[in-house]
C-alpha positions, 0 to 999 in steps of 0.5 A, a space after each residue: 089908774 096906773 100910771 099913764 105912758 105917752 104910748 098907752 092906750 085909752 080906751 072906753 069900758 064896755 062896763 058903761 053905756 053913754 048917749 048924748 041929750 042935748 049936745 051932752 054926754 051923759 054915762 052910766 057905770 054899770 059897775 057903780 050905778 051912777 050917771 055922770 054928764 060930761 062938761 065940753 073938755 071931759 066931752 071932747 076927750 070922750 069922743 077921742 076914745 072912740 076908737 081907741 088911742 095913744 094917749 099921746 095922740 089924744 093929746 095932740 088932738 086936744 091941743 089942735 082943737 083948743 087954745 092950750 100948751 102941750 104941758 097944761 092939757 097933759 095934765 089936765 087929760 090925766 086928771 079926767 082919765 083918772 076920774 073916768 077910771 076911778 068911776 069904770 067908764 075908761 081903761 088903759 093898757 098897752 093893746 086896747 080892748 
């Protein structure tokens, strides 16, 4: 994934599809036929993709909902978006979709 401004946009690939069994997200890549379930924090950042918005306010929603300093979860938000965009399920850029 390029690299990530506070100001970038993160939002959904339409190269995936997602549903939710049991209080879980689970995906599909269409671009690597592979399913993926998401754990409660990977879940929490996928339902904050929709609509789509600034990685900043991502963040900032994240750290009102869980116990976590700004530093921790900007980190670890970048390493689920680098996953999710290593398997085609995100997409980053200045404007969205």
């Amino acid at each position: 994934m390029a690299a990530v401004e506070p100001t970038t946009m993160i939002f959904r690939s339409d190269r995936q599809v997602s549903c939710e069994i049991d209080e879980e997200i689970v995906l599909m890549s269409l671009d690597h036929d592979e399913f993926y379930a998401l754990n409660p924090t990977a879940s929490a950042i996928w339902h904050l993709t929709e609509p789509p918005r600034r990685f900043e306010r991502l963040v900032d929603e994240l750290v009102g909902r869980f116990d976590v300093d700004r530093a921790t979860c900007d980190r670890e938000v970048r390493v689920v978006l680098d996953q999710m965009a290593e398997r085609g399920i995100v997409e980053t850029g200045e404007d969205g979709p």
